[in-house]
C-alpha positions as CSV (number, residue, x, y, z in Angstrom):
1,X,0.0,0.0,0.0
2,X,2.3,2.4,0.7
3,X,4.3,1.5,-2.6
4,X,0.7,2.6,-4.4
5,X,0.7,5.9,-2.2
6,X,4.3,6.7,-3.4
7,X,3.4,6.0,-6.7
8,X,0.7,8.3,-6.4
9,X,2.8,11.1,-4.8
10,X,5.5,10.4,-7.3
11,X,2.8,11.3,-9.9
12,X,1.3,14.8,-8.3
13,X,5.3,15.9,-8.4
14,X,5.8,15.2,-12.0
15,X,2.4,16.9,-13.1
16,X,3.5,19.6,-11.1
17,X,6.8,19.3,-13.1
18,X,5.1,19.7,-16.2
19,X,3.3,22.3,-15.2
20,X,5.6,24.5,-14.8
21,X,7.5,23.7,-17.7
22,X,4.7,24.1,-19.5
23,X,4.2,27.8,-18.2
24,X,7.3,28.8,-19.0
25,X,7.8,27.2,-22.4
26,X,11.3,27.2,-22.7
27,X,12.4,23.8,-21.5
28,X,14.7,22.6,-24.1
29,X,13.5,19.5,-26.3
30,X,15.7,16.8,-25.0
31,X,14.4,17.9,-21.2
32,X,11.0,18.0,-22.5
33,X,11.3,14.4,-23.9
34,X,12.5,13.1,-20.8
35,X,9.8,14.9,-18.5
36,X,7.1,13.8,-21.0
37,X,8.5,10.6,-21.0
38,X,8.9,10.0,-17.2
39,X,5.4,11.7,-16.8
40,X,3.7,8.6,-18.8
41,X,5.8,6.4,-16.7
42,X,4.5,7.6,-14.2
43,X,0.5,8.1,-15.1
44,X,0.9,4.0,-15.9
45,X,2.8,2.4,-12.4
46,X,-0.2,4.3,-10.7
47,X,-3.2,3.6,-12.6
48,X,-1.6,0.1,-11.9
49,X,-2.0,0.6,-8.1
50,X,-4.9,0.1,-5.4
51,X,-4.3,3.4,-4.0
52,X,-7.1,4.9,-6.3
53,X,-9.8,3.5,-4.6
54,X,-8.9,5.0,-1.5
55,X,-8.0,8.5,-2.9
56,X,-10.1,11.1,-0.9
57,X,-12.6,14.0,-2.3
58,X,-9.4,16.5,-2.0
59,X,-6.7,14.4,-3.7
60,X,-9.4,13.4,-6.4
61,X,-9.4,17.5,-7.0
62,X,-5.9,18.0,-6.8
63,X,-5.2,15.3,-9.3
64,X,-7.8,16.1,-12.0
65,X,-6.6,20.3,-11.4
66,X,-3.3,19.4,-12.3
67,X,-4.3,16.8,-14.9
68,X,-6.8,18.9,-16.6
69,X,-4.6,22.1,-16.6
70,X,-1.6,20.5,-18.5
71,X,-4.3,19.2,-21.0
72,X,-5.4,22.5,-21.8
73,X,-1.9,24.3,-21.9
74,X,-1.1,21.6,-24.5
75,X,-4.4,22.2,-26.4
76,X,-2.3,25.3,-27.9
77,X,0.8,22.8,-28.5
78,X,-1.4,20.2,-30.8
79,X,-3.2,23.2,-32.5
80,X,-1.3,23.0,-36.2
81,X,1.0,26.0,-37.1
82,X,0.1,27.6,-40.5
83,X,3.7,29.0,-40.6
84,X,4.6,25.3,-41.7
85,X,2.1,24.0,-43.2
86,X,2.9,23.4,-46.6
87,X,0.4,25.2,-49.2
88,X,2.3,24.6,-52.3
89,X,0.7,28.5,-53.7
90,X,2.5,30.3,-50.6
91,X,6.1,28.3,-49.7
92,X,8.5,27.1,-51.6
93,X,9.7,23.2,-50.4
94,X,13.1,24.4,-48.5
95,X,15.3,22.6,-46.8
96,X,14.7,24.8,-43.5
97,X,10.4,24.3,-44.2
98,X,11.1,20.4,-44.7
99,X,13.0,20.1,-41.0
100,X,10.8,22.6,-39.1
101,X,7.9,20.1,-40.9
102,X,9.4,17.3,-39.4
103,X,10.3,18.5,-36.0
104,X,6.9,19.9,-35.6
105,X,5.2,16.4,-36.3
106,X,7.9,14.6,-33.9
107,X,6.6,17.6,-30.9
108,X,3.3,16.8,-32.0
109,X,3.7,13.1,-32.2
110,X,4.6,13.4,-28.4
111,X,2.3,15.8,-27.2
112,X,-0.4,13.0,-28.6
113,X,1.3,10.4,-26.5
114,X,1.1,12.6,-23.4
115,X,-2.5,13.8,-24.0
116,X,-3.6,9.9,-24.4
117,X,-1.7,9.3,-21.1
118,X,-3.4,12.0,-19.5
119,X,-6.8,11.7,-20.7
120,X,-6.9,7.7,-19.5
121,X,-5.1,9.4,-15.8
122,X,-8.5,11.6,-15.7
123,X,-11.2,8.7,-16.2
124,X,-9.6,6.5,-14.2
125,X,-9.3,9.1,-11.1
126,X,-12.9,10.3,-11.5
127,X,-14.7,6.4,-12.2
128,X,-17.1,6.0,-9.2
129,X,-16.8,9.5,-8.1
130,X,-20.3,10.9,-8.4
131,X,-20.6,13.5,-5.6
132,X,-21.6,17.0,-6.1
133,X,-18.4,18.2,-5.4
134,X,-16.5,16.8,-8.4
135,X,-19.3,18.4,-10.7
136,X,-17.1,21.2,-11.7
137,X,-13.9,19.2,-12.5
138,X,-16.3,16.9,-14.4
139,X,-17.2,19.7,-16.7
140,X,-13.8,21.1,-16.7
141,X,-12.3,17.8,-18.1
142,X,-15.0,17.7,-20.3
143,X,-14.9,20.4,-22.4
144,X,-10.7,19.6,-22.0
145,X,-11.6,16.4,-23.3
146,X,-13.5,17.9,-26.5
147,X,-10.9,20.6,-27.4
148,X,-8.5,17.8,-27.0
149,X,-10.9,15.3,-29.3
150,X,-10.8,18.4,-31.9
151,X,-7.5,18.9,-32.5
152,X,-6.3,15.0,-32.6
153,X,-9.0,14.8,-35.3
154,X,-7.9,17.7,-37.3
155,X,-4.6,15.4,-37.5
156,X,-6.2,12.7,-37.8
157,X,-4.3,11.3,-34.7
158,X,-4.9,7.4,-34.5
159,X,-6.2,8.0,-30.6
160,X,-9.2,9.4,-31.9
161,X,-10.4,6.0,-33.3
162,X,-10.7,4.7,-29.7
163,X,-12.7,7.6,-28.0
164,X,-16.5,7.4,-27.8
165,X,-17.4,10.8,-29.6
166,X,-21.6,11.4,-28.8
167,X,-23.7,13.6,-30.1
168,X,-22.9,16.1,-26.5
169,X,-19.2,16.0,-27.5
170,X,-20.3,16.7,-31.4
171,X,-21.7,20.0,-29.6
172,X,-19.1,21.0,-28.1
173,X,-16.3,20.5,-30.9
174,X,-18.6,22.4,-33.8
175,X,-19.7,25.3,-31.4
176,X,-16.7,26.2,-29.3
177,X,-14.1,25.5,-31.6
178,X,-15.1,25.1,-35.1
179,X,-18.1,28.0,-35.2
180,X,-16.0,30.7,-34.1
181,X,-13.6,30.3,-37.0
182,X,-16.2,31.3,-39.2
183,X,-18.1,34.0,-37.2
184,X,-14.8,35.6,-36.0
185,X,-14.8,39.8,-37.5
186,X,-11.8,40.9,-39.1
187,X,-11.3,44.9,-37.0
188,X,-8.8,45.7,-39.6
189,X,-8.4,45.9,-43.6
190,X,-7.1,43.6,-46.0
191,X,-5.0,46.7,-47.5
192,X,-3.8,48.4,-43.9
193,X,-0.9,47.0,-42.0
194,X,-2.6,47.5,-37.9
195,X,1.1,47.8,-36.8
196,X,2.3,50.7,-39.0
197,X,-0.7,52.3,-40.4
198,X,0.8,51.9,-44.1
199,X,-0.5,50.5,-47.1
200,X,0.7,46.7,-48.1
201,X,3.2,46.3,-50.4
202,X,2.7,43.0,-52.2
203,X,5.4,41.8,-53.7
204,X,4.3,38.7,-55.8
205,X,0.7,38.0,-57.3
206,X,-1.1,34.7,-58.1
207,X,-2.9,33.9,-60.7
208,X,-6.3,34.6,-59.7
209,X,-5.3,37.5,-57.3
210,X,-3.2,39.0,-54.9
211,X,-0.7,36.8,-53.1
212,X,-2.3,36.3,-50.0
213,X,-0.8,36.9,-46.2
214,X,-2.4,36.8,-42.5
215,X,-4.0,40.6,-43.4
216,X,-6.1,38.6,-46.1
217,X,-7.7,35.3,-44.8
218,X,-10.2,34.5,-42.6
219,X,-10.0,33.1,-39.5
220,X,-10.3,29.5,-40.4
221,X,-7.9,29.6,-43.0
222,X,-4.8,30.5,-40.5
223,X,-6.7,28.5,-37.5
224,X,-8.3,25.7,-38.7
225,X,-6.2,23.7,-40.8
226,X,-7.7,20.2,-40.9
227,X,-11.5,21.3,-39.6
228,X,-12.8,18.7,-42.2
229,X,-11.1,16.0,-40.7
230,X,-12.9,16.5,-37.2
231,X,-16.0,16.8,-39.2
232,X,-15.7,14.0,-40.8
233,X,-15.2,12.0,-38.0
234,X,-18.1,13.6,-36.7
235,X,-20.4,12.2,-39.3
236,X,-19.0,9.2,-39.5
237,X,-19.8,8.3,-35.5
238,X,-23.3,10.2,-35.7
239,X,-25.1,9.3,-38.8
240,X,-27.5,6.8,-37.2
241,X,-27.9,9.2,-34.3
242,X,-31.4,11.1,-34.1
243,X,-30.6,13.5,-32.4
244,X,-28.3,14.9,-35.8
245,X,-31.0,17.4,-36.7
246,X,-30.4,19.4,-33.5
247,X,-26.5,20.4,-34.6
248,X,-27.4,20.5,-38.6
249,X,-27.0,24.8,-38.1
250,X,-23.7,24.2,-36.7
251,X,-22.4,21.5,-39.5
252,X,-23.6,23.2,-42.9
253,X,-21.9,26.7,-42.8
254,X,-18.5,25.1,-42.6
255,X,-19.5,22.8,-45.8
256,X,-20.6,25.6,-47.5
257,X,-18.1,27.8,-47.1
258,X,-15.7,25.1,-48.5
259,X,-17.4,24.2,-50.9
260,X,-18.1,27.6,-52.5
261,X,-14.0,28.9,-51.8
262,X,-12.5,29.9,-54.9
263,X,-9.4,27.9,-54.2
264,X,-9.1,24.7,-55.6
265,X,-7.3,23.8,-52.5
266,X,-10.5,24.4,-50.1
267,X,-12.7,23.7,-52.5
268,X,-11.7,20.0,-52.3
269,X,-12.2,19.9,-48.4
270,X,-15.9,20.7,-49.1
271,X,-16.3,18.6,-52.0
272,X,-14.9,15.6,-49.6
273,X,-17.1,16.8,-47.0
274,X,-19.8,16.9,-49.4
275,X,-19.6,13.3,-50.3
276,X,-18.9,12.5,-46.4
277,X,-22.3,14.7,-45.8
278,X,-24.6,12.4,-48.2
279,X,-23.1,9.1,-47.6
280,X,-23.5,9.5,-44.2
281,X,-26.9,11.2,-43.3
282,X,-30.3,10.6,-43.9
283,X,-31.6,12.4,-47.5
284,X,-35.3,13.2,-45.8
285,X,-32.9,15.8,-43.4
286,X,-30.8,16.6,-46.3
287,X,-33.9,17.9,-48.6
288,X,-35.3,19.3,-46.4
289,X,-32.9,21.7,-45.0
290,X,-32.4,22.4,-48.7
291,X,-28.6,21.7,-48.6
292,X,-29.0,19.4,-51.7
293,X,-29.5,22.5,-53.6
294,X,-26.5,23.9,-52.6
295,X,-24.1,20.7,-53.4
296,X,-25.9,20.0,-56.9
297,X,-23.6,22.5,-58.7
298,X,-20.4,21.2,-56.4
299,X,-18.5,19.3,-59.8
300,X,-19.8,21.7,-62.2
301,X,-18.3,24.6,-60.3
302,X,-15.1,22.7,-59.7
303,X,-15.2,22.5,-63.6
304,X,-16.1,25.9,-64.6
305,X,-13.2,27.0,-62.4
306,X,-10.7,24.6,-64.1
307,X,-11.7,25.8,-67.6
308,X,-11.5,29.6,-66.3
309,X,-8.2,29.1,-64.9
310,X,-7.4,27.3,-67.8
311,X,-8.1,29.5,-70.4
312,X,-7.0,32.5,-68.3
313,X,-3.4,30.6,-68.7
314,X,-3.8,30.4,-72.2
315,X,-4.7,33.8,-72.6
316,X,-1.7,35.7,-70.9
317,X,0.5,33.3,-72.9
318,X,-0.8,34.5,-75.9
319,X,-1.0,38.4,-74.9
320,X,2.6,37.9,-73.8
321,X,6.0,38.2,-75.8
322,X,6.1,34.6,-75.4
323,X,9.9,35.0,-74.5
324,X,11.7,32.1,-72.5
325,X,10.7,33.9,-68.8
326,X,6.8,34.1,-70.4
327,X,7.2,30.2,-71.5
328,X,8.6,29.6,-67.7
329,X,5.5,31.5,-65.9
330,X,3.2,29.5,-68.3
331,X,4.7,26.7,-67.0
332,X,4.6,27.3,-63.5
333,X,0.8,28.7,-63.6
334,X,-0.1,25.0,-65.8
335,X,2.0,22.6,-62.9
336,X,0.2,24.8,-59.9
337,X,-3.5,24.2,-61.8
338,X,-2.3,20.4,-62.0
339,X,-1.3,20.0,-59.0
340,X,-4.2,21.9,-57.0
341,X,-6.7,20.3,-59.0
342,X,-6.2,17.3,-60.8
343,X,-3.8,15.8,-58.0
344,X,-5.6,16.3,-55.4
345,X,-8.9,15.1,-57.1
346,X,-7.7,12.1,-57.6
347,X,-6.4,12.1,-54.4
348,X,-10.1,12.3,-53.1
349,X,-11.8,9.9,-55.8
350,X,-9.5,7.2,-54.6
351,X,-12.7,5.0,-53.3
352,X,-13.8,5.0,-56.3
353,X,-16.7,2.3,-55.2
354,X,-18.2,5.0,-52.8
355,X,-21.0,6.9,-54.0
356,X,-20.1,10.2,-55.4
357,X,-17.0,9.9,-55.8
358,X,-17.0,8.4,-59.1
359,X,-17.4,12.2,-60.8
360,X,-14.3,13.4,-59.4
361,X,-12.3,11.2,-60.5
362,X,-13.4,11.4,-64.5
363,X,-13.2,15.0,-63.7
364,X,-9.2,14.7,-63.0
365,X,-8.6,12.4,-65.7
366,X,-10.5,14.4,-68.4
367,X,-9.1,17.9,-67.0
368,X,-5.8,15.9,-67.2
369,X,-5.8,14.8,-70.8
370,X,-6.4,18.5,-71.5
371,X,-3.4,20.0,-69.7
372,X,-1.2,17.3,-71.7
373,X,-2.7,18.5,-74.7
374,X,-2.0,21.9,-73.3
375,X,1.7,21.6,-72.6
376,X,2.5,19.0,-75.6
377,X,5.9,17.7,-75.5
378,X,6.8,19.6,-72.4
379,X,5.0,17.4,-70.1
380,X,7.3,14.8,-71.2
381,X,9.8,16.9,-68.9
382,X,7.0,17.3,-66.5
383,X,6.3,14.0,-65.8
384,X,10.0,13.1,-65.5
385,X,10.0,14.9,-62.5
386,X,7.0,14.5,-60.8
387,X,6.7,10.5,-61.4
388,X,8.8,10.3,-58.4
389,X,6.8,11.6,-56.3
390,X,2.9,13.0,-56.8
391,X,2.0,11.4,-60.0
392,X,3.2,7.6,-58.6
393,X,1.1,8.7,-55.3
394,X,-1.5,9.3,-57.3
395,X,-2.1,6.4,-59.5
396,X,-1.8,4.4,-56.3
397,X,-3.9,6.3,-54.4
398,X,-6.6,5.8,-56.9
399,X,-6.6,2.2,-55.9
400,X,-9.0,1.4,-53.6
401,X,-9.1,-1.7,-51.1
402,X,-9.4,-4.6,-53.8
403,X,-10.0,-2.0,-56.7
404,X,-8.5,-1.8,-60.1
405,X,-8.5,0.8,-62.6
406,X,-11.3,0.2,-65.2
407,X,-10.3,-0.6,-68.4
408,X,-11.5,3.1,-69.6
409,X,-9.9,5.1,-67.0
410,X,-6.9,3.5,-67.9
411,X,-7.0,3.7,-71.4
412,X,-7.8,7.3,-70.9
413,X,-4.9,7.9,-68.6
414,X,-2.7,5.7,-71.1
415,X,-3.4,7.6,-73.9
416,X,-2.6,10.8,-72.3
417,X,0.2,10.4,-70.7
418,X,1.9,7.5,-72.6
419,X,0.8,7.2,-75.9
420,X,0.3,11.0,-77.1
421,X,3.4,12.4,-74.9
422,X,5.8,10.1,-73.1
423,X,6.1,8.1,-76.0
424,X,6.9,10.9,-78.1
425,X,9.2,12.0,-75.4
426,X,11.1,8.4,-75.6
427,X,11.0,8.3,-79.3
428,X,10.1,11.8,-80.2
429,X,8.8,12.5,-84.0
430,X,8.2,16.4,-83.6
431,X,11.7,16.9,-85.6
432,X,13.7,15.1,-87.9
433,X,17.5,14.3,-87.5
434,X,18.9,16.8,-90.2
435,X,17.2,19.4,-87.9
436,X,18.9,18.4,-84.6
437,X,22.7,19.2,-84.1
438,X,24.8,16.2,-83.0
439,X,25.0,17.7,-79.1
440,X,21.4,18.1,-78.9
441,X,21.0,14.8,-80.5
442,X,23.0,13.5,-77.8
443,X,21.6,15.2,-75.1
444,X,18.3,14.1,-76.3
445,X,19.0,10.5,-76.0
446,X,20.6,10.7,-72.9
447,X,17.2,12.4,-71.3
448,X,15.3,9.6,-73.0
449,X,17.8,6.8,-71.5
450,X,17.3,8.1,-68.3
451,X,13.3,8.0,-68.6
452,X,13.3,4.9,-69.6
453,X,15.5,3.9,-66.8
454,X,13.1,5.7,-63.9
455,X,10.0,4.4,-65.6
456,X,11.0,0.9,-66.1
457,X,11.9,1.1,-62.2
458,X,8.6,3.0,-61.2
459,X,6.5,0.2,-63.3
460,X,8.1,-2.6,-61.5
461,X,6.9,-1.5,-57.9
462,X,3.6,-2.1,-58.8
463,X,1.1,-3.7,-61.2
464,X,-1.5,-1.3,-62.2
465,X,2.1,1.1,-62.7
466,X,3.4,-1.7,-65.3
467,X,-0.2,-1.5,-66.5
468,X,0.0,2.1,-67.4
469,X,3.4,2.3,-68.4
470,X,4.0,-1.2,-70.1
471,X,3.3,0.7,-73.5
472,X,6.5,2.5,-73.7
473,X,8.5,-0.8,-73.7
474,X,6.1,-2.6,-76.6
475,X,8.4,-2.3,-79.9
476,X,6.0,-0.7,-82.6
C-alpha cells in the first residue's frame, strides 16, 4: 500500500513538473522528452496501483486540477502552425520548411502520447466519483476532453479512433471550436498593415489574385487547418444518431463555405465533406434543410473554375511576348492548376466504389488529358519529374481496397500520358534528324535513356504502374 501511495505522490510531483515547464515554455527538447516521458511512466505504475480506490474528495481535486490544466496548456501545442504547413501557392519546399515540418510532427507526435496518457489518468481518477463536489472538475475535463478530441482529429491522430465521440461532445467540438472560426470579425483591412498604419506592399501576385498573407484570410484559413477532418469524423460516429438534426445549423456553414472557396485547395475539403455529408446522413434531413441544392452545382463549379483558370493561362501566354521567362511563368501557372486540382482530385476519388465519388475522378482524368494537350511535349519533362513523387502517389492512391482501374480510365490515362506524350518523349517524332545538331541529339538521347531507366523502375513496384506504363517498352 504504501508503494501505491508513493506511486501516487511520485505522480502529483511530475504533473507539477510539467506544469511548470509548460508555463514557462522554454524547456529545451531533450528535457522536454524526458519529463514527458517520465510523466507517462508515471500516469501508468499508478493507474496500476490500489491506491485509487482510496484517494479522498481532496486528492481526487488536486489530481484532476493538475491533470486537466496541463491538457489545456497543451491544447495550444497540438493546434497546427500555418507557418509550416505546406500550401504549395505560398512556400517554396526548402530545406529549412522540410526540418521545421518534421520536428513539428515529432513535438506533435509526443504531445499526442502525453494527451492519451493524461486523458486515461483523468477517467480513471474520476470512475465512481459521483458526488456534487467533483461536478465542476467533471465539466472542466469535459470540455478539455472535447478541445483535445478536436485537434487529434484535425490530425487525424490514430487515438481518436478509440474515444467514444456522442452527439454532446459533437456539440461541443462544432460550437466552441469550429463556429467561431467562421463567425470571427476581421477589425482591420485587407489593404492596412494594424502595426504601421501603411498601405501593403505586395510583392508577388497569383494567378487569380493577390498573393495572399495573414492581413487577407479569414480566421479559419490561418486556425483551422484540418477542420474537415474532425468533421468527418463527426459524421462518421453520428449518422444513425437522431438526435443529428439538432446540430445541422452548426455543420452546414463550414461545408458551404468550403465548398463555395474559390481555391481549388479548399474547394476539395468541401467537395470531400460533401460526399462524407450524403453518404453519411439521412436524404429526408438533407432535402429538407435544402442543402442538396446547394451541393448540386459542387463538380460543375469545380469544372467551370478549371476551364477559367485554364483559359486564363492560355490567354496571358498568348498576350505575352512569349519570351523564355513568359514560356517559364506559363509553365509554373499549368503545374500549380495540375497539382491543385487534378492531384488532389484524384487524391479524393480514390474510393472510387463510394457513391459520389465516381465524378471526381473522371473529372481529373478528363481535365488531365487537357493539360497534356495543353503543354504537348513539355509534359514529357514534367512527368519526368514528378513521377517520383505526386504522380506515382497518385495512381496508387486511386486504388481502392481490392479496386483496379477500369479498363476506360486506364485507357484514358494511357493515352494521355503515354501514348500522345511520353512516348513521343522516348522516341520523339516532332523533328527530324537533319534538324537536330549532334550535341542536342545527344543530349536528347541521354534524357530519353534516363526516362526509360526511372519508368521501367517506377513500373516494377507495382502492377496497375506496369499497367500504365507497359506501353513505352512494346516495340511498334
Amino acid at each position: 500500500m504504501n508503494d501505491s501511495s508513493d506511486e501516487w505522490a511520485a505522480l502529483m510531483t511530475t504533473l507539477a513538473e510539467l506544469d511548470r515547464s509548460l508555463e514557462t515554455g522554454q524547456a529545451p527538447p531533450p528535457e522536454r522528452d524526458e519529463l514527458d516521458g517520465r510523466l507517462t511512466r508515471s500516469i501508468r505504475k499508478a493507474l496500476k496501483t490500489n491506491a485509487r480506490a482510496e484517494l479522498g474528495p481532496d486528492a481526487v481535486a488536486e489530481v484532476a486540477s493538475s491533470s486537466t490544466a496541463a491538457l489545456r496548456k497543451l491544447a495550444g501545442h497540438i493546434k497546427i502552425d500555418s507557418r509550416i504547413y505546406y500550401n504549395p501557392r505560398e512556400l517554396e519546399r526548402t530545406a529549412d520548411l522540410i526540418q521545421n515540418q518534421i520536428e513539428s510532427t515529432r513535438i506533435l507526435d509526443r504531445n499526442i502520447r502525453l494527451v492519451s496518457s493524461l486523458t486515461d489518468l483523468l477517467e480513471t481518477v474520476f470512475e465512481n466519483q459521483t458526488g456534487d463536489e467533483d461536478e465542476s472538475q467533471l465539466q472542466s475535463c469535459f470540455e478539455c476532453r472535447c478541445e483535445m478530441i478536436y485537434r487529434l482529429a484535425c490530425w487525424c491522430s490514430v487515438p481518436v479512433r478509440g474515444w467514444n465521440i456522442d452527439l454532446e461532445i459533437a456539440y461541443i467540438v462544432l460550437n466552441t471550436q469550429i463556429k467561431p472560426l467562421f463567425t470571427a470579425q476581421k477589425t482591420f483591412s485587407r489593404h492596412v498593415n494594424p502595426a504601421t498604419g501603411r498601405k501593403i506592399e505586395r510583392k508577388e501576385e497569383h494567378l487569380l489574385g493577390p498573393s495572399s498573407d495573414s492581413l487577407d484570410e479569414p480566421a479559419w484559413k490561418l486556425e483551422g487547418i484540418g477542420l474537415w477532418n474532425a468533421m468527418c469524423i463527426v459524421l462518421d460516429r453520428l449518422h444513425h444518431d437522431p438526435g443529428l438534426k439538432e446540430i445541422w445549423p452548426l455543420l452546414i456553414p463550414p461545408i458551404v463555405t468550403l465548398v463555395e472557396s474559390t481555391m481549388p485547395h479548399y474547394r476539395l475539403r468541401g467537395i470531400q465533406l460533401s460526399i462524407c455529408l450524403l453518404r453519411n446522413v439521412q436524404p429526408l434531413l438533407i432535402c429538407q434543410t435544402g442543402i442538396n441544392s446547394i451541393l448540386q452545382n459542387t463538380y460543375a463549379l469545380l469544372d467551370a473554375a478549371f476551364e477559367a483558370t485554364r483559359l486564363l493561362i492560355d490567354v496571358e501566354w498568348r498576350a505575352s511576348r512569349q519570351t523564355a521567362r513568359d514560356q517559364a511563368a506559363r509553365y509554373l501557372h499549368l503545374n500549380r492548376l495540375i497539382e491543385q486540382a487534378i492531384f488532389n482530385a484524384l487524391t479524393f476519388g480514390k474510393g472510387q466504389g463510394q457513391p459520389g465519388q465516381v465524378e471526381l475522378h473522371l473529372f481529373a482524368v478528363s481535365r488531365f488529358i487537357e493539360i497534356t494537350r495543353d503543354l504537348g511535349y513539355g509534359i514529357g519533362r514534367y512527368i519526368r519529374t514528378a513521377l517520383q513523387s505526386p504522380l506515382l502517389l497518385v495512381f496508387l492512391f486511386c486504388k481502392g481496397p481490392g479496386h483496379v482501374l477500369s479498363e476506360p480510365e486506364v485507357e484514358a490515362v494511357r493515352q494521355s500520358t503515354i501514348e500522345d506524350t511520353l512516348k513521343s518523349f522516348v522516341k520523339p517524332d516532332h523533328a527530324s534528324g537533319d534538324e537536330r545538331s549532334g550535341g542536342s541529339n545527344q543530349e536528347e538521347g541521354q534524357r530519353q535513356e534516363e526516362l526509360l531507366k526511372m519508368i521501367k523502375t517506377v513500373r516494377e513496384t507495382d502492377p496497375l504502374l506496369d499497367e500504365l506504363f507497359g506501353p513505352l517498352f512494346v516495340s511498334s
